[in-house]
C-alpha positions in Angstrom: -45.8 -38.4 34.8 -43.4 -35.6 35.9 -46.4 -33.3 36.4 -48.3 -35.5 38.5 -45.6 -36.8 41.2 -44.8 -33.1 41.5 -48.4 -32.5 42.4 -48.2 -35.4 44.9 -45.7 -33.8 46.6 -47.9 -31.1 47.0 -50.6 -33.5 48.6 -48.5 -34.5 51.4 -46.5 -31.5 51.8 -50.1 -29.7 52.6 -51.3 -32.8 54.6 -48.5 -32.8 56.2 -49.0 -29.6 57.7 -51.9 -30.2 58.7 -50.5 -32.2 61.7 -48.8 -29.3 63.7 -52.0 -27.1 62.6 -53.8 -28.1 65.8 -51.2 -26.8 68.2 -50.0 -23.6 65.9 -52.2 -21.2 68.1 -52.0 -22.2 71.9 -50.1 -20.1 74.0 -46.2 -19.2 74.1 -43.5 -17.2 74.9 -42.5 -15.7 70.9 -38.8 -16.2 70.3 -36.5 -15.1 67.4 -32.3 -15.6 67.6 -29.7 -16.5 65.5 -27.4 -19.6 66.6 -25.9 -22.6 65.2 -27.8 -25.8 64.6 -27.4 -28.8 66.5 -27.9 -32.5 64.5 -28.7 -35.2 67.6 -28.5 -38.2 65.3 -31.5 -40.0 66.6 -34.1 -42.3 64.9 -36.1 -39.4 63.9 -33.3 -36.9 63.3 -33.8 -34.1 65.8 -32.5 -30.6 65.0 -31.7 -28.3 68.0 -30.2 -24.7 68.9 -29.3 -23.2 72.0 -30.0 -20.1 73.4 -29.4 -18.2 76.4 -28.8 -21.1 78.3 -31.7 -23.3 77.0 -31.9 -25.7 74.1 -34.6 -25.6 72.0 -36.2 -27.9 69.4 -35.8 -26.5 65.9 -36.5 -29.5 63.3 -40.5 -29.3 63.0 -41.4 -31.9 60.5 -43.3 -28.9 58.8 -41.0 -26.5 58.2 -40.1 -25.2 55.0 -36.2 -25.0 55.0 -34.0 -27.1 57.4 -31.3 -26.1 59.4 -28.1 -27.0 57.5 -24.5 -27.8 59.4 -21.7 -25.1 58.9 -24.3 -22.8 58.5 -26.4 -20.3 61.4 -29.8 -20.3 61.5 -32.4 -17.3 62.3 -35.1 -19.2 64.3 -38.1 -17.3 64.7 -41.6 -18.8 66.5 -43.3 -19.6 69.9 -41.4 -21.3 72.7 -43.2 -23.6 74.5 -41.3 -24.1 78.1 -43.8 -26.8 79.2 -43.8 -28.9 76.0 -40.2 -31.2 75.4 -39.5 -32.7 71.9 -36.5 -34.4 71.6 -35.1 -33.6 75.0 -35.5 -29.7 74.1 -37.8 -26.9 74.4 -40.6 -27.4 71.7 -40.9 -24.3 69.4 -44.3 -24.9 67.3 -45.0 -23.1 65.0 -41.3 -21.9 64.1 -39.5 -20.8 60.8 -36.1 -21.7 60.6 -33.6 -19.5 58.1 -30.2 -21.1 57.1 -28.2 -18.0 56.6 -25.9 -18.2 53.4 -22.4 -17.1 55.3 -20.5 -20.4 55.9 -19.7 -21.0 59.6 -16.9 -23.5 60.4 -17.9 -23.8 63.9 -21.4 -24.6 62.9 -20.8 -28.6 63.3 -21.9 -30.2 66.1 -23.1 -33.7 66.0 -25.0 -35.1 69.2 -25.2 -38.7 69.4 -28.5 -40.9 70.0 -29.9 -40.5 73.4 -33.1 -42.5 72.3 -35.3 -39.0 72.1 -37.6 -38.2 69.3 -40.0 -35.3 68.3 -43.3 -35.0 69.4 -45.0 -34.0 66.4 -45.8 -36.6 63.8 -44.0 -37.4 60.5 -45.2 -38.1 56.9 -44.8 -41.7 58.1 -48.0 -41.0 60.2 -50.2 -39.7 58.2 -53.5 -41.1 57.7 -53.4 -44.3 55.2 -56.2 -43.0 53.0 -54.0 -39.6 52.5 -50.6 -41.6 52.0 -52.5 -43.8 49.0 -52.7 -40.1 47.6 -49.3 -40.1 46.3 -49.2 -39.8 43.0 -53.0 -38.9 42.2 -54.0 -35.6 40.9 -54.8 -32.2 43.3 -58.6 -31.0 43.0 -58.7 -27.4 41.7 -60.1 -25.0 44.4 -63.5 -23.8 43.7 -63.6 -20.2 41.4 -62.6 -17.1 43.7 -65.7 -15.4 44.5 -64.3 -11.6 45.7 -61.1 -10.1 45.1 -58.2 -12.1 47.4 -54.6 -11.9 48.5 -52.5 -15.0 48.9 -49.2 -14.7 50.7 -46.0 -16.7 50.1 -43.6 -16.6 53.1 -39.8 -16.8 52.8 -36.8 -17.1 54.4 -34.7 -14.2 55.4 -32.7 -13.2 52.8 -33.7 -15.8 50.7 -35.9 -15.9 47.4 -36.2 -19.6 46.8 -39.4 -21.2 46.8 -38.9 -24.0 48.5 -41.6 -26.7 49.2 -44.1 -24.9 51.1 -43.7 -22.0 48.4 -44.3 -24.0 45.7 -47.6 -25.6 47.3 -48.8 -21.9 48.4 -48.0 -20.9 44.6 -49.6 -23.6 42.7 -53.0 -23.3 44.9 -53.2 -19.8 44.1 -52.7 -20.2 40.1 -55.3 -23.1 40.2 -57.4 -20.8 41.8 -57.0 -17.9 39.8 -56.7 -19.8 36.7 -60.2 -21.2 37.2 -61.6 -17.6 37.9 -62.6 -14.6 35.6 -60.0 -12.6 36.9 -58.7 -8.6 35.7 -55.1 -8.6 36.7 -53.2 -10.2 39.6 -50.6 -7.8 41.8 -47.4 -9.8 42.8 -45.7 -7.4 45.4 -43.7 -7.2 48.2 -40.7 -5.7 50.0 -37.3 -6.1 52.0 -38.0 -7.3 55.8 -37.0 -7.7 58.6 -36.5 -9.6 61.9 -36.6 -8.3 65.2 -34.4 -10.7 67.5 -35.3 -11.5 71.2 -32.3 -9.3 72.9 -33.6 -6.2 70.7 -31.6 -6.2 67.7 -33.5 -5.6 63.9 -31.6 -7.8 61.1 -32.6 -6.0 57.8 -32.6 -7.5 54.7 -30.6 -7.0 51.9 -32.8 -4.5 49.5 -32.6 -6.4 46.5 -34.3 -9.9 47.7 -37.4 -8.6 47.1 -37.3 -8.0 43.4 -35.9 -11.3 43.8 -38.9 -12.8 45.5 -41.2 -10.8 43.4 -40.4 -12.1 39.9 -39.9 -15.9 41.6 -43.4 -15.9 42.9 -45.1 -14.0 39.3 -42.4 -16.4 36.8 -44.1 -19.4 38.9 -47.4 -18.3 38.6 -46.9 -17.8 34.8 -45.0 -21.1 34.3 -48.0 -22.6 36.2 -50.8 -21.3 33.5 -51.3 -17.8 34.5 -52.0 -15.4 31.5 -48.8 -12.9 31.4 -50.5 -10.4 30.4 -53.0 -10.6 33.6 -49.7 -10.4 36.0 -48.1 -7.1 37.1 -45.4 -6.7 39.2 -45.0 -4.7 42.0 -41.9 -3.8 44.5 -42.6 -1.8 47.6 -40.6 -0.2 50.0 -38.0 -1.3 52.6 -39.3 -1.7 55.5 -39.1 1.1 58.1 -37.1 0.3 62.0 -40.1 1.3 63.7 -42.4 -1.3 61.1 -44.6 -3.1 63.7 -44.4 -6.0 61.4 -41.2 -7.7 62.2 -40.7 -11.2 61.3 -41.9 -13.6 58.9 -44.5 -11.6 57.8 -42.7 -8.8 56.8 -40.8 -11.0 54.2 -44.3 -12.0 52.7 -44.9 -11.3 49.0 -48.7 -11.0 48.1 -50.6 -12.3 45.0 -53.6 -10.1 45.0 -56.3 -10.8 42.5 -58.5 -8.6 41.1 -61.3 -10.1 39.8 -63.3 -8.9 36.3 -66.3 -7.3 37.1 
């Protein structure tokens, strides 16, 4: 029974993503700073920063990690100055990164001013995919060519936190069902350029961190340990192109048996 709502929450989680899908690739003005969050304590419970004079919409009902009070966040994603959600410039898609220092002056509670966010909720998804809850997740189809899955994480963070978990368990079903050589679980230390030109670098040991979170899961999932090598790379480089939530990517690349 444990097994099974678990996997449930992997239905919606995935179906729920679905819903900001459409709008993840239109065009937008890319934005990454650190601030405190902002709770305005509406219906729908909107979570906002501000930033260079403009107030921005943070809480996407996607997201993998909220923004937490006494806490900054590093918000990284596209700004979308013609698109309001909850009375604040939309970011979609965005990652938001509670950083662990505490911050007292991180506590700002806005009141209701009857606003809401523009994206939809669990609450309105489809009524075929809410009866899902609690039925079982169809295995993906056998891998067909070698393939890389990536797990994205917060900065400075190895948890894998819902969207992790979902990313995870698709892979292992996948590679579980396949006649597979070895799967490669690597990664490295990132990094996150900010919008006035500073590079936050992370803290070298997160990746091993990540590393053996994402290969334990797989192996705790059904993956043969003996298939699973782990692999830490290097820390990123200041003048790495790739700065941002892809940087901090760990990759589960499978090499199939030939």
């Amino acid at each position: 029974m444990a097994a099974r709502g678990r996997v449930s929450v992997v239905v919606l989680a995935m179906s729920a993503s679905m819903i900001a899908q459409s709008a993840a690739e239109r065009p937008g003005r890319y934005v990454s700073f650190v601030a405190c969050p902002e709770f305005r304590n509406t219906v729908r419970q909107c979570w906002l920063a501000q930033y260079q004079g403009k107030t921005y919409y943070i809480g996407a009902f996607g997201i993998g990690t909220p923004p937490q009070l006494l806490h900054q966040v590093l918000v990284e994603g596209m700004a979308h100055d013609d698109e309001i959600s909850c009375g604040a410039v939309n970011i979609d898609p965005v990652h938001v990164s509670p950083l662990p220092e505490i911050t007292a002056a991180c506590n700002t509670v806005l009141p209701n001013n009857g606003t809401a966010p523009r994206e939809g909720s669990l609450f309105d998804l489809p009524a075929a995919v809410l009866a899902r809850n609690g039925s079982d997740v169809p295995s993906p189809p056998p891998l067909r060519a070698n393939t890389v899955f990536t797990v994205g994480f917060d900065f400075d963070r190895a948890i894998l936190n819902l969207a992790n978990q979902a990313r995870v368990e698709m892979a292992a079903r996948a590679i579980m069902g396949s006649p597979i050589k070895r799967v490669i679980v690597s990664g490295r230390a990132g990094q996150s350029r900010l919008s006035d030109g500073t590079v936050m670098t992370e803290v070298p040991a997160i990746a091993a961190k990540r590393i053996a979170a994402v290969g334990n899961a797989l192996i705790a999932i059904g993956v043969r340990p003996d298939k699973v090598e782990m692999r830490q790379a290097g820390i990123a480089a200041s003048t790495d192109p790739i700065q941002g939530v892809e940087s901090r990517d760990v990759a589960i690349e499978v090499v199939l048996a030939r």
